[in-house]
Structure formats: C-alpha cells, structure tokens
MARDO-431837 format. One record per atom (N, C-alpha, C): atom name; x, y, z; residue number from 0; residue in three letters. Coordinates in nm, 4 decimals, m for minus. Each point is the difference from the previous one (the first is absolute). Example, Ala and Ser with C-alpha at 12.3 -4.5 7.8 and 13.67 -1.06 7.14 Angstrom:
  atom      east     north        up  seq  type
     N    1.3190   m0.5690    0.7800    0   ALA
    CA   m0.0890    0.1190    0.0000    0   ALA
     C    0.0900    0.1200    0.0000    0   ALA
     N   m0.0350    0.1050   m0.0720    1   SER
    CA    0.0820    0.1190    0.0060    1   SER
     C   m0.0770    0.1090    0.0730    1   SER
END
This chain:
  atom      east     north        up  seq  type
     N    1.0441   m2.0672   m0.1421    0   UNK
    CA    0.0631    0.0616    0.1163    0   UNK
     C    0.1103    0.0988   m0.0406    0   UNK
     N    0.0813   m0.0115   m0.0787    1   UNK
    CA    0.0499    0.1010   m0.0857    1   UNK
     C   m0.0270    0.0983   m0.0790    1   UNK
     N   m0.1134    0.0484   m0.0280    2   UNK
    CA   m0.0242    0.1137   m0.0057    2   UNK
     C   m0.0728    0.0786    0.1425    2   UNK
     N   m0.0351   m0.0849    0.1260    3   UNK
    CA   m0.0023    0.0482    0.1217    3   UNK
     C    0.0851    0.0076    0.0287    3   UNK
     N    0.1366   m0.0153    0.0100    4   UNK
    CA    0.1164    0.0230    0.0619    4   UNK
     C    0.0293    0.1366   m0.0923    4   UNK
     N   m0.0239   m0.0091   m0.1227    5   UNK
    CA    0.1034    0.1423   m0.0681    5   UNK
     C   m0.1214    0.1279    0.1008    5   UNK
     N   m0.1064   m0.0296   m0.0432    6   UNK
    CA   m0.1038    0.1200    0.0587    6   UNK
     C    0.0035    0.0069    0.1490    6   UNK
     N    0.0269   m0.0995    0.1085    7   UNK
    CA    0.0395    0.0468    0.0951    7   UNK
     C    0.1236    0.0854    0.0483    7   UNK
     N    0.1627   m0.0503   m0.0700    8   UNK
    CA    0.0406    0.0677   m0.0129    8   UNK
     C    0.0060    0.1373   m0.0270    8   UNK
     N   m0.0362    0.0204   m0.1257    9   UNK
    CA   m0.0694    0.1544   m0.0420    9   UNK
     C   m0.0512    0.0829    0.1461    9   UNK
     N   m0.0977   m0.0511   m0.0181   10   UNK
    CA   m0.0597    0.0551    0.1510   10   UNK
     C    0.1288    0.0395    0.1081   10   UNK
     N    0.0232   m0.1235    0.0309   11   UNK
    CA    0.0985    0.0256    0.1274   11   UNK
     C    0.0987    0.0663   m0.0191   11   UNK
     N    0.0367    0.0783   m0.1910   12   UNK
    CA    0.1364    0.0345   m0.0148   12   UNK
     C    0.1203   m0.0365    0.0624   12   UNK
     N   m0.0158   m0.1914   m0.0138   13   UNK
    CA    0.0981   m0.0820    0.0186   13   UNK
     C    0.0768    0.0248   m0.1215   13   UNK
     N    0.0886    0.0611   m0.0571   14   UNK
    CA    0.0645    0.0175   m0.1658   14   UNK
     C    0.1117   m0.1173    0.0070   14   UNK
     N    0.0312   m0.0559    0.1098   15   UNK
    CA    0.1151   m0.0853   m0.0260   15   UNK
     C   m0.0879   m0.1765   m0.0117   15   UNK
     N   m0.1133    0.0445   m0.0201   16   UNK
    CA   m0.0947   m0.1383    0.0127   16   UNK
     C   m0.0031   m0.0173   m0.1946   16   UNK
     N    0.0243    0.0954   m0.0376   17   UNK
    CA    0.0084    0.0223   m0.1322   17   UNK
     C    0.0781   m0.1805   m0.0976   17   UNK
     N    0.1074    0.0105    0.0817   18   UNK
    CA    0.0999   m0.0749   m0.0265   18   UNK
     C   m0.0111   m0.1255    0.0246   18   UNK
     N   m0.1460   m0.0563    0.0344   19   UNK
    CA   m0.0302   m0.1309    0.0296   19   UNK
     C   m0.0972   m0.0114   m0.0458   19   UNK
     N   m0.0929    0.1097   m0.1143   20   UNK
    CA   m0.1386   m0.0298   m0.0584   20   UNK
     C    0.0475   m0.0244   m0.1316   20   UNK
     N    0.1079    0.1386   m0.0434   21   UNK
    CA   m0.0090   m0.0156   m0.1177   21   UNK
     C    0.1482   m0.0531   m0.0570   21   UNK
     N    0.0269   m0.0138   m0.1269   22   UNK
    CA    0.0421   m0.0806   m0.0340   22   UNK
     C    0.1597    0.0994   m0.0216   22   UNK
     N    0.1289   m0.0368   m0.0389   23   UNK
    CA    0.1093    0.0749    0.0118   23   UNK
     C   m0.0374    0.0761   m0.1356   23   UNK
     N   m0.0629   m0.0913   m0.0768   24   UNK
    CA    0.0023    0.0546   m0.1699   24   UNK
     C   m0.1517    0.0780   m0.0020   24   UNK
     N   m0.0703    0.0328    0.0759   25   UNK
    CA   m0.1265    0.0052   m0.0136   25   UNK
     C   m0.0144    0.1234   m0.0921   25   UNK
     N   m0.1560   m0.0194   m0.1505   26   UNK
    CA    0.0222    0.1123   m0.0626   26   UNK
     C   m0.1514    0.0723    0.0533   26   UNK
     N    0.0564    0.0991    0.0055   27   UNK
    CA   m0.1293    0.0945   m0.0229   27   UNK
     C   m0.0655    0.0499   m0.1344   27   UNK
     N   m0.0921   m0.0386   m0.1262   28   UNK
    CA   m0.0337    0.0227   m0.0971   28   UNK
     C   m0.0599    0.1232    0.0027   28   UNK
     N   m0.0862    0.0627    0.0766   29   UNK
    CA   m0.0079    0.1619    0.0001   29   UNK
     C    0.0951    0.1173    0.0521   29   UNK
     N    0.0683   m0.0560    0.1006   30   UNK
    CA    0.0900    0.0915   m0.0104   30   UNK
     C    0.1374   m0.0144   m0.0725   30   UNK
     N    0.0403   m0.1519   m0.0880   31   UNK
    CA    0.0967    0.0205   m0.0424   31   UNK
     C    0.1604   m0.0419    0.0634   31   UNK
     N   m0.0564   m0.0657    0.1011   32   UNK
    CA    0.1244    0.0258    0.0996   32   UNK
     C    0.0425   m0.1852    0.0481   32   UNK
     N    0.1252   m0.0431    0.0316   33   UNK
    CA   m0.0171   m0.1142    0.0619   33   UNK
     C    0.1104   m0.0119    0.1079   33   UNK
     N   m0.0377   m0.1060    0.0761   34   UNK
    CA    0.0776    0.0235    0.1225   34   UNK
     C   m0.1230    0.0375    0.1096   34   UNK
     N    0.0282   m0.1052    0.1120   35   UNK
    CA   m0.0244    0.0778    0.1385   35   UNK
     C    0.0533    0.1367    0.0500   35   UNK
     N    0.0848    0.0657   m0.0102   36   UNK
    CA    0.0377    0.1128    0.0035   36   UNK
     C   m0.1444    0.0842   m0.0379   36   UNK
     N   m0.0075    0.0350   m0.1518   37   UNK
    CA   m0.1322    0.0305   m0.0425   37   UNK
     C   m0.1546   m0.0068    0.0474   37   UNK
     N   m0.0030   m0.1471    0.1002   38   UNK
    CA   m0.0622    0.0007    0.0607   38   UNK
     C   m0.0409    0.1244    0.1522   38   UNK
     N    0.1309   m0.0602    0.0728   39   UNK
    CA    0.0065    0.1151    0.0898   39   UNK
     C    0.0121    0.1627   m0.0142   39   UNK
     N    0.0454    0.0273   m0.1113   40   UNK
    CA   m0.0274    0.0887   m0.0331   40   UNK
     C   m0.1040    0.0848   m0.0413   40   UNK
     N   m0.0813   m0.0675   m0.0513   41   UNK
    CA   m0.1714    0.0521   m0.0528   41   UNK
     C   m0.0878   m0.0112    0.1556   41   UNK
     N    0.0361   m0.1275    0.1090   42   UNK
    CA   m0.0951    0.0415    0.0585   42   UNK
     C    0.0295    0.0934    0.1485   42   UNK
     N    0.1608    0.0143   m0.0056   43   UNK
    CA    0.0383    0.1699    0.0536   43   UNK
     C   m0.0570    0.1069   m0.0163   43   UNK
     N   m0.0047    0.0342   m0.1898   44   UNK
    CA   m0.0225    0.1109   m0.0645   44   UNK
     C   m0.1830   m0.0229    0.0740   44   UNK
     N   m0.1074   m0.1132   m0.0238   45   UNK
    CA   m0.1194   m0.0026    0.0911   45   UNK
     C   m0.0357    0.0438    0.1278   45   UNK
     N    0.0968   m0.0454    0.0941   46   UNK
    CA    0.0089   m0.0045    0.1024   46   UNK
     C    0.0238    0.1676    0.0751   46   UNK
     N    0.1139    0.0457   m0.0870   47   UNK
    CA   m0.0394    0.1449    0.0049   47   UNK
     C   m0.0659    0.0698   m0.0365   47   UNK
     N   m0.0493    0.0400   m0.0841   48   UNK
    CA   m0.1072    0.0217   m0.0690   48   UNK
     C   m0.1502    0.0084    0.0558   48   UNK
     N    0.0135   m0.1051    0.0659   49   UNK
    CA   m0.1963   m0.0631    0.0549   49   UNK
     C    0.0725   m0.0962    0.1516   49   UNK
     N    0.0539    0.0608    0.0834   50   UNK
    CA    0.0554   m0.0464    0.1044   50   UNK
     C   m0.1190   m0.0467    0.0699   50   UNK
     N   m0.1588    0.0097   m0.0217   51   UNK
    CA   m0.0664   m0.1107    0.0556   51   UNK
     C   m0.0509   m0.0726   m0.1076   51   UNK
     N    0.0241   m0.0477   m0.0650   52   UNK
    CA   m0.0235   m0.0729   m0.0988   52   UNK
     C    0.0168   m0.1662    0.0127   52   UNK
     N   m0.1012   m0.0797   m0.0232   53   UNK
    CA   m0.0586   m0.1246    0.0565   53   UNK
     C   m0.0309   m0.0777   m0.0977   53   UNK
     N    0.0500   m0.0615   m0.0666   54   UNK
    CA   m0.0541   m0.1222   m0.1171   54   UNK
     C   m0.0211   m0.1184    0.0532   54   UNK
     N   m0.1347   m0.0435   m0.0312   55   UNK
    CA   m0.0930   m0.0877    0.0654   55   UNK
     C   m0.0553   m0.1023   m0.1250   55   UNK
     N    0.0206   m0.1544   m0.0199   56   UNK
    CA   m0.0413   m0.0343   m0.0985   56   UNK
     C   m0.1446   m0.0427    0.0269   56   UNK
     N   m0.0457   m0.0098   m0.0962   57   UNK
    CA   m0.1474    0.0189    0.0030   57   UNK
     C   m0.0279   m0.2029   m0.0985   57   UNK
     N    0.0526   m0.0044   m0.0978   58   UNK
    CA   m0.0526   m0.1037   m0.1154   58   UNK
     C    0.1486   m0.0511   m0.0371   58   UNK
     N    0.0357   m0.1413   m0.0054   59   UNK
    CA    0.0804   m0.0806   m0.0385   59   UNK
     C   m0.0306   m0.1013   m0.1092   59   UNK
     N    0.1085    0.0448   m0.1368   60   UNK
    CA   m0.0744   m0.1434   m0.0517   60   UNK
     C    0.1658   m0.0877   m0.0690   60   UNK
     N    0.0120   m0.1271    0.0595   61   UNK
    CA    0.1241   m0.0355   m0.0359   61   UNK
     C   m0.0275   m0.0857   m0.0758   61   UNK
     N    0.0855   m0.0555   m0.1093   62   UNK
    CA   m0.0072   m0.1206   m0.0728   62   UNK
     C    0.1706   m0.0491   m0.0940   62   UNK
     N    0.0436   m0.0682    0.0785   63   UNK
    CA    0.1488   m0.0644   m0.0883   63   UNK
     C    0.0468    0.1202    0.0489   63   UNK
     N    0.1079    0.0519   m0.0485   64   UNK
    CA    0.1132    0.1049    0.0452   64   UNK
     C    0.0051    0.1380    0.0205   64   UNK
     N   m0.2477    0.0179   m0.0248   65   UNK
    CA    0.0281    0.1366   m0.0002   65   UNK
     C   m0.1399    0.0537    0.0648   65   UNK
     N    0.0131    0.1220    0.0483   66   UNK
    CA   m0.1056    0.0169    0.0975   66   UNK
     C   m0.0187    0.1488   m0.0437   66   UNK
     N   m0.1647   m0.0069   m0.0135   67   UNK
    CA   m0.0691    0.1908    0.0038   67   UNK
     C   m0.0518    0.0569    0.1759   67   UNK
     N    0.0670    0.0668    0.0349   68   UNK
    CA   m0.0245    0.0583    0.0899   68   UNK
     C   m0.1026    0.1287    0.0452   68   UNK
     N   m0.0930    0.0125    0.0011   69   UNK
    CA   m0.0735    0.1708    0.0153   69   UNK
     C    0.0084   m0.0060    0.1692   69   UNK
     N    0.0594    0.1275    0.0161   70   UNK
    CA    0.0060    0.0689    0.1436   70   UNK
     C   m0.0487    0.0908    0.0160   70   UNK
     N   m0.0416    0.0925    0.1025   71   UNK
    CA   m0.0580    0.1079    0.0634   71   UNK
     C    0.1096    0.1036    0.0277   71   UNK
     N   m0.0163    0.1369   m0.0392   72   UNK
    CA    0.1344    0.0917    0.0629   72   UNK
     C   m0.0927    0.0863    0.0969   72   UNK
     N    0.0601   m0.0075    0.1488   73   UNK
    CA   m0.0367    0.0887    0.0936   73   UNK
     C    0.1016    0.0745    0.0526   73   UNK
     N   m0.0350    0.0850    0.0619   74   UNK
    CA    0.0559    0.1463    0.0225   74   UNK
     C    0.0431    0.0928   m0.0756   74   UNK
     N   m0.0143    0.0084   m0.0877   75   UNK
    CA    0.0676    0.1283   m0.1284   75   UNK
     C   m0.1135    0.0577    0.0295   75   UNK
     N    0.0639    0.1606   m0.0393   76   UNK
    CA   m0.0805    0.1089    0.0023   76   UNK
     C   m0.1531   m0.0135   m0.0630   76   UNK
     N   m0.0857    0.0501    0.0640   77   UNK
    CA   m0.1107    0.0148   m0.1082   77   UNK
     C   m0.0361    0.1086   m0.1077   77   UNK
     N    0.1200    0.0622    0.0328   78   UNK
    CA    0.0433    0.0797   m0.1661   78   UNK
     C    0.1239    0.0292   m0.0323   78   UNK
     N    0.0613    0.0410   m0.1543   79   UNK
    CA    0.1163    0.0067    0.0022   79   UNK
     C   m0.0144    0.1247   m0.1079   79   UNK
     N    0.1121    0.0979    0.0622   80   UNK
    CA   m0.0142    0.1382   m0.1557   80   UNK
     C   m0.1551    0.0479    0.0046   80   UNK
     N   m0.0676    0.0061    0.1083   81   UNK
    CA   m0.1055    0.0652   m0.0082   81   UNK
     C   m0.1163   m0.0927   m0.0825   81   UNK
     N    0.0285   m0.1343   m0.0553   82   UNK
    CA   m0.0712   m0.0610   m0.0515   82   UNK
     C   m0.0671   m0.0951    0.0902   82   UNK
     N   m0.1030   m0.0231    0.0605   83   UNK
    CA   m0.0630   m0.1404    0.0104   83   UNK
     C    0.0641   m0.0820   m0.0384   83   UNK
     N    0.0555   m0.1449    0.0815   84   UNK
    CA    0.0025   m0.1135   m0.0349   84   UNK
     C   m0.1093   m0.1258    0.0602   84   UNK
     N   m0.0457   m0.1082   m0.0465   85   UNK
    CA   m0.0610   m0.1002    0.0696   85   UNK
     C    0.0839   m0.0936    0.0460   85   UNK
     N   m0.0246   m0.0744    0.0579   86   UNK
    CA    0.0777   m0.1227    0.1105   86   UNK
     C    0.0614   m0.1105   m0.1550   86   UNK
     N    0.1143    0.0203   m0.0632   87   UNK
    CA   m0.0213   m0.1009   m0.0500   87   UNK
     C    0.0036   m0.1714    0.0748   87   UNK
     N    0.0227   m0.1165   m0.1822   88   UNK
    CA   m0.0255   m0.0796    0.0172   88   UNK
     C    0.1459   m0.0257   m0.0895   88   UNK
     N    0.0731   m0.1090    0.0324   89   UNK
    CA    0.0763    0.0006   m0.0803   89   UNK
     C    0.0501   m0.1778   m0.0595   89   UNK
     N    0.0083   m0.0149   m0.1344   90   UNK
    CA    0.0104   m0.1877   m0.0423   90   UNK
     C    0.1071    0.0042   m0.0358   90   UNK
     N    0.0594   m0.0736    0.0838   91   UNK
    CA    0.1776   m0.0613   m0.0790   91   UNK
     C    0.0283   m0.1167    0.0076   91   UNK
     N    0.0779   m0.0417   m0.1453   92   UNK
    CA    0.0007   m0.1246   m0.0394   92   UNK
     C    0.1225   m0.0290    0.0270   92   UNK
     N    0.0133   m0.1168    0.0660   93   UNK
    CA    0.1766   m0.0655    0.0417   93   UNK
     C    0.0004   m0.1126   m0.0272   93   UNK
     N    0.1426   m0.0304   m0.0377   94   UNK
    CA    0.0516   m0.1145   m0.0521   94   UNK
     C    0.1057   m0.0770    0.1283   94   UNK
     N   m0.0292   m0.1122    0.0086   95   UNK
    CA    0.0781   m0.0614    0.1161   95   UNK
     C    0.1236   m0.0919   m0.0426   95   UNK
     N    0.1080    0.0391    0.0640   96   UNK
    CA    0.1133   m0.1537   m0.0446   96   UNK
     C    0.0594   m0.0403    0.1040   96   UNK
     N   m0.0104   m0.0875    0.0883   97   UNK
    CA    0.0775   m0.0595    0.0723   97   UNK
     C   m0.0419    0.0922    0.1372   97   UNK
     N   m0.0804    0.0005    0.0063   98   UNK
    CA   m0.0808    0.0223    0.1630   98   UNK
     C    0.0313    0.1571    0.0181   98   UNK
     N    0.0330    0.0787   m0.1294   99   UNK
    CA   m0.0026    0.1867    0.0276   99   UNK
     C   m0.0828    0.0256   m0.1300   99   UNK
     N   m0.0270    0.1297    0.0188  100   UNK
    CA   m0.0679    0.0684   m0.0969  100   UNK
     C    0.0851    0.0189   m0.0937  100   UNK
     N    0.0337    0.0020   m0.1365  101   UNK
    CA    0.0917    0.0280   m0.1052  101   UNK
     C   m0.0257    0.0486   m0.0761  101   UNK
     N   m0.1587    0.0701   m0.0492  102   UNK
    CA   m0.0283    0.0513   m0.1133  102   UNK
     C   m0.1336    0.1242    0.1131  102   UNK
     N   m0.0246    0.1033   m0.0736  103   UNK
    CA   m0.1229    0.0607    0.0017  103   UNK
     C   m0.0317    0.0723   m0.1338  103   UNK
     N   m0.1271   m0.0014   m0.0289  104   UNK
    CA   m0.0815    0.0738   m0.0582  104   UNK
     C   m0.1363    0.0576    0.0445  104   UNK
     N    0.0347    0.1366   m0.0458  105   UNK
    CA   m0.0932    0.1118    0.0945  105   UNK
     C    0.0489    0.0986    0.0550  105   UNK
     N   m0.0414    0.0759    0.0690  106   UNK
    CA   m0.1073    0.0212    0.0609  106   UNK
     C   m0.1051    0.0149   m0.0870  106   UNK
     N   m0.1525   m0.0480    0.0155  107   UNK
    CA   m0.1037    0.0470   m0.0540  107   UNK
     C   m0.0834    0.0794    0.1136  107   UNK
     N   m0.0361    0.1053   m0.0363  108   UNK
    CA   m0.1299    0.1315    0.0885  108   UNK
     C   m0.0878   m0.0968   m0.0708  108   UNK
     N   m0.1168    0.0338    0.1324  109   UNK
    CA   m0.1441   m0.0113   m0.0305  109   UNK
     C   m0.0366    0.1121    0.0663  109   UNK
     N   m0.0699    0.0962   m0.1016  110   UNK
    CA   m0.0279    0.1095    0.0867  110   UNK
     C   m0.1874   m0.0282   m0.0228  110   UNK
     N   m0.0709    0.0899    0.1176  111   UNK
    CA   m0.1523   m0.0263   m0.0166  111   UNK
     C   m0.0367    0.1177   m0.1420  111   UNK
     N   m0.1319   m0.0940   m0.0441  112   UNK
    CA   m0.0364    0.1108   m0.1465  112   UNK
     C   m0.0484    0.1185    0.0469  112   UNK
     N   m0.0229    0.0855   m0.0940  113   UNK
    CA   m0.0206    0.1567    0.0497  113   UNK
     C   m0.1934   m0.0568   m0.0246  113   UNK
     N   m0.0176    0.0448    0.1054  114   UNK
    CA   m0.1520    0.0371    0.0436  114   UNK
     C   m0.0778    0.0819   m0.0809  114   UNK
     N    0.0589    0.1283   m0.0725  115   UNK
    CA   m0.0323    0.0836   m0.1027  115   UNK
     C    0.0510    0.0635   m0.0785  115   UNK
     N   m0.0541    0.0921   m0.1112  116   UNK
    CA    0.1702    0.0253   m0.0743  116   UNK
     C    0.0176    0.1106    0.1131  116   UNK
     N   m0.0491    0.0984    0.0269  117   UNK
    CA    0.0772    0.0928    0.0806  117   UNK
     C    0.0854   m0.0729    0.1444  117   UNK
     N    0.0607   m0.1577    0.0166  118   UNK
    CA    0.0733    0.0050    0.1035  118   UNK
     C    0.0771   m0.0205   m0.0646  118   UNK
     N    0.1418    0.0644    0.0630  119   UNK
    CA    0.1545    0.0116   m0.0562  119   UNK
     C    0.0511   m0.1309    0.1261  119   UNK
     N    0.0286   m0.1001   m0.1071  120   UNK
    CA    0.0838   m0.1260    0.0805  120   UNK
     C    0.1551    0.0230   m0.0516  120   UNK
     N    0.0320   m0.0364    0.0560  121   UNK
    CA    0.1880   m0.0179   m0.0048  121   UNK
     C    0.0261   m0.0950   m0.1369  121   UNK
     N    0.0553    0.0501   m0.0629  122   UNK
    CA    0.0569   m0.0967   m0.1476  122   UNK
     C    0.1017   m0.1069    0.0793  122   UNK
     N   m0.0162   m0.1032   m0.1104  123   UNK
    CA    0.1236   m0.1053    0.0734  123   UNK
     C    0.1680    0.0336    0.0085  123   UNK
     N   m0.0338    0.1314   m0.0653  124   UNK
    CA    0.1583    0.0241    0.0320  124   UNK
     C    0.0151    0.0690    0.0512  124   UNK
     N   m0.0756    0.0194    0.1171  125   UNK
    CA    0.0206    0.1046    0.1532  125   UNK
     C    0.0818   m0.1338    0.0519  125   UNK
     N   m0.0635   m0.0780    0.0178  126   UNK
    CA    0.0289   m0.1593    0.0688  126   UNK
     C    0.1547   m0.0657   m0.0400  126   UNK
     N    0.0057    0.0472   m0.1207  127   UNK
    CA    0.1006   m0.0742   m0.0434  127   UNK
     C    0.1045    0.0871   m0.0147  127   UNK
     N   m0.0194    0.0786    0.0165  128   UNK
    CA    0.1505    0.1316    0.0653  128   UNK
     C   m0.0133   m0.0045    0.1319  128   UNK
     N   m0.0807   m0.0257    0.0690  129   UNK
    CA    0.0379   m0.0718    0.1328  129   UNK
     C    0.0552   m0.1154    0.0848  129   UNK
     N   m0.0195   m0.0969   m0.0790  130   UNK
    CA    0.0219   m0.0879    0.0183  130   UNK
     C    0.1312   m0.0789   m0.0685  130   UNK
     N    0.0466    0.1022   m0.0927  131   UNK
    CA    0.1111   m0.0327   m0.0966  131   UNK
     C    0.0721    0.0698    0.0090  131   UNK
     N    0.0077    0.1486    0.0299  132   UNK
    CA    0.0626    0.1216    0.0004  132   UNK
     C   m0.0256    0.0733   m0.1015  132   UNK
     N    0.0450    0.1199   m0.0590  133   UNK
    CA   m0.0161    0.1006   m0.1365  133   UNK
     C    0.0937   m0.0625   m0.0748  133   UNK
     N   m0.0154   m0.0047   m0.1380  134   UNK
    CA    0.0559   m0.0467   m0.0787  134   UNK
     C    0.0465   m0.1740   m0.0109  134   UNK
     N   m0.0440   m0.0938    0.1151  135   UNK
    CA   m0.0476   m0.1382    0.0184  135   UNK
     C   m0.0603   m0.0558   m0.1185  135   UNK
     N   m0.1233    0.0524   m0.0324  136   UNK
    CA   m0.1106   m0.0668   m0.0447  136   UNK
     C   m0.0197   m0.0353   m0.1212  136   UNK
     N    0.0628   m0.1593   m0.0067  137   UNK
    CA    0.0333   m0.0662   m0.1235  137   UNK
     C   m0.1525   m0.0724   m0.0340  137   UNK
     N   m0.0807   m0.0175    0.0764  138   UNK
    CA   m0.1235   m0.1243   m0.0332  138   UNK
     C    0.0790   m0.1196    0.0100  138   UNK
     N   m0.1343   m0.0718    0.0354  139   UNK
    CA    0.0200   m0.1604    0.0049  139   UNK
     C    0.0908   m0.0820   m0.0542  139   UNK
END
C-alpha cells in the first residue's frame, strides 16, 4: 500500500504527502540526493515538465524490507527535441524502514526494441535527462 500511496500522491501532486511516505533521511542512489526535500523536489521539476503525467504501477514484487516496483508513465509528450519517444516502463527498487520508503534505486527505462535498423529509438539517456535533469545522471 505504500508504494500506492507515494504513486497516488504523485498523481494528485499531493507534495506535502511526501512527508509521510518517505523517510526524513531518505536516499536517493541515482540522483545522489537525501532527504524528503529532494524528494519533492524531483517530482516538481516532473510535474512541470509533463504536467499530465500519470504513474501507474503495473508489477509489485516485495520481500523483507525491499520492494521492485515497474510502473507505467502516461501523459508525456510523444516526442521530445524532435525525437520520437515510446511510452516508457519504468523499475525501481526501494528499501523500507519503519513503515516509509528510505532507500531507492533506479530509475530503470524499458524502452520497446527497434523493429529495424533503420528505426531511430530514443537512447536511455533521453529518459534519464528527463527524469533526472542535465547533468543528474549518475546510474544506478
């Protein structure tokens, strides 16, 4: 139910709901960052960005203190910079302590394979300067 509460939030751009999912210390391992603050902050920088933008979880898998999440992103453009993008898919791994989220790792893209060589798909780091900002993108 806690990772339905953070993704409803999201949705509802409840940002002060922030402060009851995740944890005071919470780290972010791809972006580097810890603190709820950080939190609300990345999903502002989203929120503007892709102001219909809809994360929908799709697959849950929990076990002891830590859970893989893959969600659905709806409403973002269906292109960005003149490039094609596809709908991603996105897996993030969280760590739980004491009934908040306290750790993530991820974001992971799943983007669909190219159909042929002549289709130009989006590299994962269209995704991940989006989703991280420019100059963000530390990896996992």
């Amino acid at each position: 139910m806690l990772f339905e509460n953070a993704d409803e939030a999201f949705n509802a751009r409840d940002l002060s709901a922030a402060t009851t999912i995740f944890s005071a210390d919470f780290v972010s391992h791809p972006l580097g960052t810890v603190g709820v603050d950080s939190v609300v902050k990345a999903w502002s920088g989203l929120h503007a960005s892709f102001p219909d933008m809809q994360v929908i979880v799709e697959d849950m898998l929990v076990e002891a203190d830590r859970a893989a999440v893959r969600t659905s992103l709806h409403g973002i453009p269906a292109e960005a910079e003149g490039q094609a993008l596809p709908l991603p898919s996105m897996m993030e791994i969280f760590r739980v302590r004491d009934g908040r989220i306290a750790e993530l790792w991820g974001p992971f893209f799943t983007l669909p394979p190219r159909t042929d060589e002549l289709s130009a798909q989006p590299s994962l780091g269209v995704w991940a300067e989006w989703a991280m900002g420019p100059g963000n993108v530390n990896g996992p």
